[in-house]
C-alpha positions in Angstrom: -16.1 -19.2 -36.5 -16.3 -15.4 -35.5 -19.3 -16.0 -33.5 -17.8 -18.7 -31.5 -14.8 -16.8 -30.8 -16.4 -13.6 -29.4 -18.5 -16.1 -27.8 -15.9 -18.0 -26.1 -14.5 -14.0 -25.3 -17.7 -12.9 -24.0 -18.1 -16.1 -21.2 -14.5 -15.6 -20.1 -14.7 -11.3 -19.8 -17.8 -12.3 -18.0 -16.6 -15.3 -15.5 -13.6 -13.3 -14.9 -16.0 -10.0 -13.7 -18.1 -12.6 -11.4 -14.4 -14.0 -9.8 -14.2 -11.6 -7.2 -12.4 -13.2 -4.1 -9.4 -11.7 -4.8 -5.9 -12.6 -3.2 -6.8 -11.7 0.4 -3.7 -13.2 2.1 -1.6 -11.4 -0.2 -2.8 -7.7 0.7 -2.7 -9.1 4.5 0.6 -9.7 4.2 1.4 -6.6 2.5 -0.5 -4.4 4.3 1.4 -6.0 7.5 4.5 -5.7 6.4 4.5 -2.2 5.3 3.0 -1.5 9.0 6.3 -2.8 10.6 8.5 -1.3 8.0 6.4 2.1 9.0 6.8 1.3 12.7 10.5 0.4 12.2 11.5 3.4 10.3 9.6 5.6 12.9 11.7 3.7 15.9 15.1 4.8 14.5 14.7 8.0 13.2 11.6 9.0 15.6 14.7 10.5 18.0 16.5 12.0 15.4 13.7 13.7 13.7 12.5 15.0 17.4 16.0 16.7 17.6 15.7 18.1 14.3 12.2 19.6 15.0 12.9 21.2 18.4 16.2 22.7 17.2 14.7 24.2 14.1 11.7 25.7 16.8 14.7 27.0 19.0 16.5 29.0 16.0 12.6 29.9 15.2 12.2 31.1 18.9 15.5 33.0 18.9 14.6 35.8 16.6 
């Protein structure tokens, strides 16, 4: 009985190593969506951040 359970254990560990397709579509879609959530972010706070950073070189500039 023990030898047919690690047996049975053994075959599945093993098939499950060999399985390597993976979810393709899935990281696809992930990976594209975190692109436009980067490009997104970067369109509406691209003009504020550019603000920021040339006033904070200004003040730097000033001294």
């Amino acid at each position: 009985m023990f030898r047919s359970l690690l047996s049975r254990l053994r075959t599945g560990v093993i098939d499950t190593l060999e399985d390597e397709r993976g979810d393709v579509p899935g990281w696809v879609l992930i990976t594209l969506m975190t692109a436009g959530l980067v490009v997104l972010i970067w369109a509406l706070a691209g003009p504020a951040l550019q603000g920021l950073f040339e006033q904070a070189i200004d003040r730097v500039s000033g001294f």
